[in-house]
PAMI-778060 format. One record per residue (C-alpha): z, y, x. Coordinates in steps of 0.25 Angstrom, whole numbers, padded with zeros to 4 digits, always signed. Layout:
ZYX...
REM end
This chain:
+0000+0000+0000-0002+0009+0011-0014+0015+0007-0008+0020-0006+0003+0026+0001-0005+0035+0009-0014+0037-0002+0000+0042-0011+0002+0051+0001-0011+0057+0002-0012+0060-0014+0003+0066-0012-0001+0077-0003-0014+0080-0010-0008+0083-0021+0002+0093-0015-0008+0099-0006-0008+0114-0009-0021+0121-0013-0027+0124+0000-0029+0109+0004-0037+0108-0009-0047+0119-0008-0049+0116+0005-0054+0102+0001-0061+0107-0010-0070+0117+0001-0071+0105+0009-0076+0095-0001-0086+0107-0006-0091+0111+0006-0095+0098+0010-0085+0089+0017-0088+0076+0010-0102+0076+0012-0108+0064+0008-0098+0060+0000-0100+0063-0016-0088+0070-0018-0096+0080-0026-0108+0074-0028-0109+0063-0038-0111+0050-0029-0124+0042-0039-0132+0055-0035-0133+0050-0022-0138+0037-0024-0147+0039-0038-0159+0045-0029-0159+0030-0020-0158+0024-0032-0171+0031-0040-0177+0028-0026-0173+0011-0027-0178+0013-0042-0193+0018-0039-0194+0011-0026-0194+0022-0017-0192+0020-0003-0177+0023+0004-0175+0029+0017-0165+0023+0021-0162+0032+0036-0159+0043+0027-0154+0039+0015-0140+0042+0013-0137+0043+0027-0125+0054+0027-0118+0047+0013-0120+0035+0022-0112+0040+0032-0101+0045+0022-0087+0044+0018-0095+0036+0007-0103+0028+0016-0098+0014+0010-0104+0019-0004-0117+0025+0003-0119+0014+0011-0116+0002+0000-0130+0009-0007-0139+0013+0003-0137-0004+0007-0140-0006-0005-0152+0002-0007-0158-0003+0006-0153-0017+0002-0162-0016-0011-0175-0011-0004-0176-0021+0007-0169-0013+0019-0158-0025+0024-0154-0018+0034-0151-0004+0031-0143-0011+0018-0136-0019+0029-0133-0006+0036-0128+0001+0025-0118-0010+0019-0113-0013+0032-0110+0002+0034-0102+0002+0019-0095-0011+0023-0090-0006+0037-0085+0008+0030-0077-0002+0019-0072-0008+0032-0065+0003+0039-0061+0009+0028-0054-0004+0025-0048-0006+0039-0041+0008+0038-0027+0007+0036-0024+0023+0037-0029+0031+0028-0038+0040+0036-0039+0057+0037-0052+0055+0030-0046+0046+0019-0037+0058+0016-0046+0069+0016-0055+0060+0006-0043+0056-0005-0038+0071-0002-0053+0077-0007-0052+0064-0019-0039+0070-0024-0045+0083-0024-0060+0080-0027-0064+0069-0031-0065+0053-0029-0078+0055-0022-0070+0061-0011-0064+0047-0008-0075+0038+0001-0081+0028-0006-0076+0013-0002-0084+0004-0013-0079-0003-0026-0074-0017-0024-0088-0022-0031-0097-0014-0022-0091-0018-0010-0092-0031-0014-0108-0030-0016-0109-0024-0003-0105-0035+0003-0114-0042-0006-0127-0033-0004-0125-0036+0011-0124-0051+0009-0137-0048+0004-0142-0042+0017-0139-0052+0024-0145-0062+0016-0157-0053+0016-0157-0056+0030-0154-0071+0028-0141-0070+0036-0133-0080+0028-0121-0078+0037-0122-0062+0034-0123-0064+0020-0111-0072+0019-0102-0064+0027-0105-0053+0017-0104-0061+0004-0091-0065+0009-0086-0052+0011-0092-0049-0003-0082-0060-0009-0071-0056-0002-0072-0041-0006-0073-0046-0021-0059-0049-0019-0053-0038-0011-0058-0029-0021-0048-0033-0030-0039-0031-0020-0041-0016-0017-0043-0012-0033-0030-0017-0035-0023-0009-0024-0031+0003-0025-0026+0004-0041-0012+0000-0035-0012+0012-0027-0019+0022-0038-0006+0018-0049+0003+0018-0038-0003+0033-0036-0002+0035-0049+0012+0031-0051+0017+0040-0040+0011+0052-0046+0014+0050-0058+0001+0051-0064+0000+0043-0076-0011+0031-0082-0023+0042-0080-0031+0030-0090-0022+0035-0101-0032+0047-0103-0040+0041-0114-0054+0050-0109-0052+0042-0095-0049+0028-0101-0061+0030-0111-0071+0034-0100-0067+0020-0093-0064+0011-0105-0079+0011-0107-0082+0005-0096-0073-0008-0100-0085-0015-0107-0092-0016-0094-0081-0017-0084-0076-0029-0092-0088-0037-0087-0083-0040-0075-0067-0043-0072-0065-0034-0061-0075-0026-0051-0073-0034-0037-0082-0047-0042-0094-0050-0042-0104-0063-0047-0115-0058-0039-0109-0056-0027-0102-0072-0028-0114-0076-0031-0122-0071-0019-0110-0077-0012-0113-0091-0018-0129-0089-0013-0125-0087+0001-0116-0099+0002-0128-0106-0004-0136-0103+0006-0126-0105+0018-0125-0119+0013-0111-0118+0005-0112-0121-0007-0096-0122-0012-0095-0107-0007-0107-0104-0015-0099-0112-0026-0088-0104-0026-0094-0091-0026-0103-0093-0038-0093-0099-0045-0085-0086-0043-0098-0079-0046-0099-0086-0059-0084-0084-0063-0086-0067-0064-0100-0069-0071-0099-0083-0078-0112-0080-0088-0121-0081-0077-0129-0095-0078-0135-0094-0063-0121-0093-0058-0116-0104-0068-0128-0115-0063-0124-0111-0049-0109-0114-0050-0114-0127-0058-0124-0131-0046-0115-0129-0034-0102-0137-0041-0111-0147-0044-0116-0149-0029-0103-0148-0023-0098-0159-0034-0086-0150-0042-0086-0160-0052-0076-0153-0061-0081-0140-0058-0095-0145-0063-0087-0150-0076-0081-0135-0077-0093-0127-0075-0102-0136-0084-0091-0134-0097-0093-0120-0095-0107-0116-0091-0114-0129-0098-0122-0131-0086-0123-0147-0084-0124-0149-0068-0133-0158-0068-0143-0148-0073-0141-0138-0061-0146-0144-0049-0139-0146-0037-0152-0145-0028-0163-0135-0028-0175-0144-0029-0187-0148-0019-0198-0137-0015-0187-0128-0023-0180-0117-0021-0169-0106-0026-0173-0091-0030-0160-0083-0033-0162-0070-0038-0151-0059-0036-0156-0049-0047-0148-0033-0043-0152-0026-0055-0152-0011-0056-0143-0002-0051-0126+0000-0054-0121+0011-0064-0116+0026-0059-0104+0032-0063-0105+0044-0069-0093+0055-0069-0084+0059-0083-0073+0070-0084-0060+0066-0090-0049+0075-0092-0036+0073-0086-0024+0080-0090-0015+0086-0078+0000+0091-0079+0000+0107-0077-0014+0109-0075-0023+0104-0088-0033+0096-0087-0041+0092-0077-0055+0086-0078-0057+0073-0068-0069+0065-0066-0071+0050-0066-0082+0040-0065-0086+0031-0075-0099+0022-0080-0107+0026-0091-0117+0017-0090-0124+0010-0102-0124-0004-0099-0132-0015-0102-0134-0030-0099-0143-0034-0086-0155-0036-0087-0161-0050-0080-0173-0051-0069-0181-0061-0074-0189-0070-0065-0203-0075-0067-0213-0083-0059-0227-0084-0065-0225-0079-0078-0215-0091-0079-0198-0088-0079-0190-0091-0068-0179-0084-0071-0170-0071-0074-0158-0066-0067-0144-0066-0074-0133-0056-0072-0122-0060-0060-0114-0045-0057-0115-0033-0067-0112-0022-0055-0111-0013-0068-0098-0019-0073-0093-0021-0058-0095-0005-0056-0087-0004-0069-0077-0011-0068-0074-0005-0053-0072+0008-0058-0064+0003-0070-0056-0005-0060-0054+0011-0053-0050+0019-0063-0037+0016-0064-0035+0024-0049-0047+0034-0052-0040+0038-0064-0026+0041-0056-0035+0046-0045-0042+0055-0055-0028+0061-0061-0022+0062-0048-0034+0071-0045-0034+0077-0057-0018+0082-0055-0022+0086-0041-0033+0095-0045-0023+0101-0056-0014+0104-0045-0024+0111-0039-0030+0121-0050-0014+0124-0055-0012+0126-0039-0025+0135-0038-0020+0141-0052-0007+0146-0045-0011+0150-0033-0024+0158-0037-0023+0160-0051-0033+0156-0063-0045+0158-0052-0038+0148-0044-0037+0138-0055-0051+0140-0060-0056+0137-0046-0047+0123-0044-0053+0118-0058-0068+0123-0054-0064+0114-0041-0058+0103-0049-0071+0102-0058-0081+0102-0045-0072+0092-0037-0070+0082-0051-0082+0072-0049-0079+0056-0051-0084+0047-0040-0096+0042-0044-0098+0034-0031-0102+0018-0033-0111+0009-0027-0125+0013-0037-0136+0005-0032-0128-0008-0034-0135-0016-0043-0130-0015-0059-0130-0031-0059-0134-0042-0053-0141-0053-0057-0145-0069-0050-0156-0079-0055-0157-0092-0046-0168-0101-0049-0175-0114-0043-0190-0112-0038-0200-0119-0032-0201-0118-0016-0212-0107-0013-0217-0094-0016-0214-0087-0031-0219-0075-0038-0209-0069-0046-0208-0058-0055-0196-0052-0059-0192-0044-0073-0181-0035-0075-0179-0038-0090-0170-0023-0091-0181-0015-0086-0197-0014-0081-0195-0019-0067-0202-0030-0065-0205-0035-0049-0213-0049-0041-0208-0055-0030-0211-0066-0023-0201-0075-0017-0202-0089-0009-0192-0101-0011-0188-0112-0003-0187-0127-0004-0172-0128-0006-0170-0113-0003-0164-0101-0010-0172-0086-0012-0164-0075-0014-0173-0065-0024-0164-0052-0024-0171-0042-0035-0166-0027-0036-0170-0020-0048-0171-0004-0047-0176+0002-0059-0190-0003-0059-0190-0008-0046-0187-0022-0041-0181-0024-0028-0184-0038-0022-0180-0047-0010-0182-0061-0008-0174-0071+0002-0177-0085+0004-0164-0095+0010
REM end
């Protein structure tokens, strides 16, 4: 608990600093000393251009795109989509670049175990700003899919041992996650507690705004995990030649998204080949799947396709005032982020070969319902971040008020409405959800055409399969376009 001591400490000064200290922060953060940060400007402004450019298929340069947020105290956030970005257009290795450059910022700031002059500076400008002042250090589910964008690399570069490692470190931060949500709400109510801020979720505007979302952040049972990532997992110990692994990772795969049939035939298959009699008896009561039907063996001059379907592009927060009431001062106006989305059921890619059906991806991870669930998961601390906020700004205006008079006060609640954005920062160009087909084919070349049955895009791509081996069809659909890359194990 010694991070939220010396957090306790830092908020107990602020709050008693005098008026100088917050006017010169003010000037500071105005006159441009987080550059490259979005403390003023809303964060999706900066990515929306990239992704208009994914969506018509224009060309990225990727030397100069970015490069000073990339180097910023939000570097882990920029970093995680400039990866992604090259990731989806081909470049391997600038997408390797950039992940590894998130993944090592995670680390240190991981491995720090004082709280640095910068740190301070940053939570001082959040308790007088905003929370865009605080750098940006991922959402459990987006760390986990970098790790899982990166096993990709490495598969794209068919270094199996690579793509293990990070699969591996994508499981385990599925269940640190959890972890760290639980301590970092701790900390928040303990906050709380101390200054004697009450429930802020009893303010019924704040509770409506976020009791809408509950529809959709129910379709998951908590942010941190994942079907898609598990059963990316599962391909990889297939391919190393470990098929309990593989097992075990489906079969946790299939126990967050049960409805999925691929996941269910793949859970069936494996316990039948490692002979789990009793767990075949269990699987076939519940699914109805008779073993016997789901070979053990892909077939002579036969081989795999498994499609890994990313469709579209994840939702952007958007920003609402809501009042909150403070002691002595009135009322002060605070902004917090919330989804307003209009959200409807994935659409499927379906896959023909001739004219003749081969077969149409099914859901595995809605990203959707992982991002809502994450920022349902934080408002509990946002809300006591936000009041905190909200009393530390009323101090200010009644100190402003006091010292110079109406003037004084009317140039505190012109600052307080400047300075009061919600962080709108997520990781955007994830994917809304994932989706997997996996089929058997014959050994050779295919033509296939591909349909995006929610929209006009439409794409052909030719693909070879193996005797006995698996090819990996990964389909990214922007808008109209369709994103394609073939890997043959």
């Amino acid at each position: 608990m010694h991070h939220v001591s010396h957090r306790r400490f830092r908020d107990r000064a602020l709050l008693t600093k005098p008026l100088p200290f917050l006017a010169a922060v003010a000037t500071l953060l105005l006159m441009g000393g987080c550059a490259g940060t979005t403390t003023f400007t809303a964060y999706p402004k900066k990515i929306n251009p990239l992704i208009a450019d994914l969506r018509s298929g224009k060309p990225i340069d990727f030397s100069s795109c970015l490069t000073r947020e990339s180097r910023s105290r939000d570097m882990i956030l920029y970093n995680m989509e400039l990866g992604r970005i090259a990731q989806i257009v081909g470049n391997t290795d600038a997408s390797m670049q950039n992940f590894s450059a998130s993944m090592e910022s995670i680390r240190e700031k991981e491995q720090k175990a004082i709280i640095s002059a910068s740190g301070v500076a940053s939570q001082a400008a959040a308790v007088t700003v905003n929370d865009n002042a605080i750098p940006y250090e991922g959402e459990g589910y987006e760390r986990v899919m970098l790790y899982h964008f990166q096993a990709m690399n490495y598969l794209a570069k068919k270094d199996l041992e690579g793509a293990g490692v990070e699969i591996r470190r994508a499981n385990a931060e599925q269940e640190e996650a959890l972890k760290r949500h639980e301590r970092e709400l701790e900390g928040a109510q303990e906050e709380a507690e101390e200054k004697k801020v009450g429930d802020p979720l009893q303010n019924s505007a704040l509770a409506s705004q976020y009791a809408q979302l509950d529809e959709i952040a129910g379709k998951v049972k908590n942010s941190f995990q994942n079907a898609y990532t598990f059963y990316l997992s599962g391909v990889v110990y297939e391919l190393t030649n470990q098929p309990n692994d593989a097992y075990i990772d489906y079969k946790k795969a299939l126990e967050i998204f049960p409805g999925n049939s691929i996941l269910q035939r793949e859970v069936v298959r494996l316990a039948r080949k490692l002979e789990m009699s009793q767990e075949l008896d269990e699987l076939k009561a519940r699914f109805g799947i008779d073993p016997a039907a789901v070979g053990n063996e892909i077939g002579k001059d036969a081989g795999e396709l498994l499609v890994l379907f990313e469709d579209g592009f994840a939702p952007q927060k958007q920003e609402v005032k809501i009042p909150i009431p403070v002691p002595k001062v009135g009322v002060i106006a605070t902004a917090f982020p919330v989804y307003t989305n209009h959200w409807i059921p994935a659409s499927p890619l379906v896959v023909t070969e001739g004219g003749a059906a081969v077969g149409s991806t099914e859901p595995i991870c809605d990203i959707r319902a992982l991002a809502v669930k994450s920022l349902k998961e934080n408002v509990p601390a946002l809300a006591i971040r936000q009041t905190l906020r909200a009393i530390a700004k009323g101090a200010t205006a009644k100190m402003a008020k006091d010292k110079l008079g109406a003037l004084g006060f009317f140039g505190a609640t012109l600052w307080n409405l400047a300075s009061e954005n919600a962080d709108l920062r997520s990781w955007i160009t994830l994917p809304e959800d994932a989706q997997i087909m996996r089929v058997t084919l014959s050994a050779g070349r295919h033509s296939l055409t591909l349909q995006h049955e929610g929209s006009m895009a439409a794409a052909k791509v030719e693909v070879d399969i193996r005797e006995g081996g698996k090819t990996i069809l990964r389909v990214v659909r922007a808008g109209e376009e369709m994103y394609r890359t073939a890997l043959v194990f």
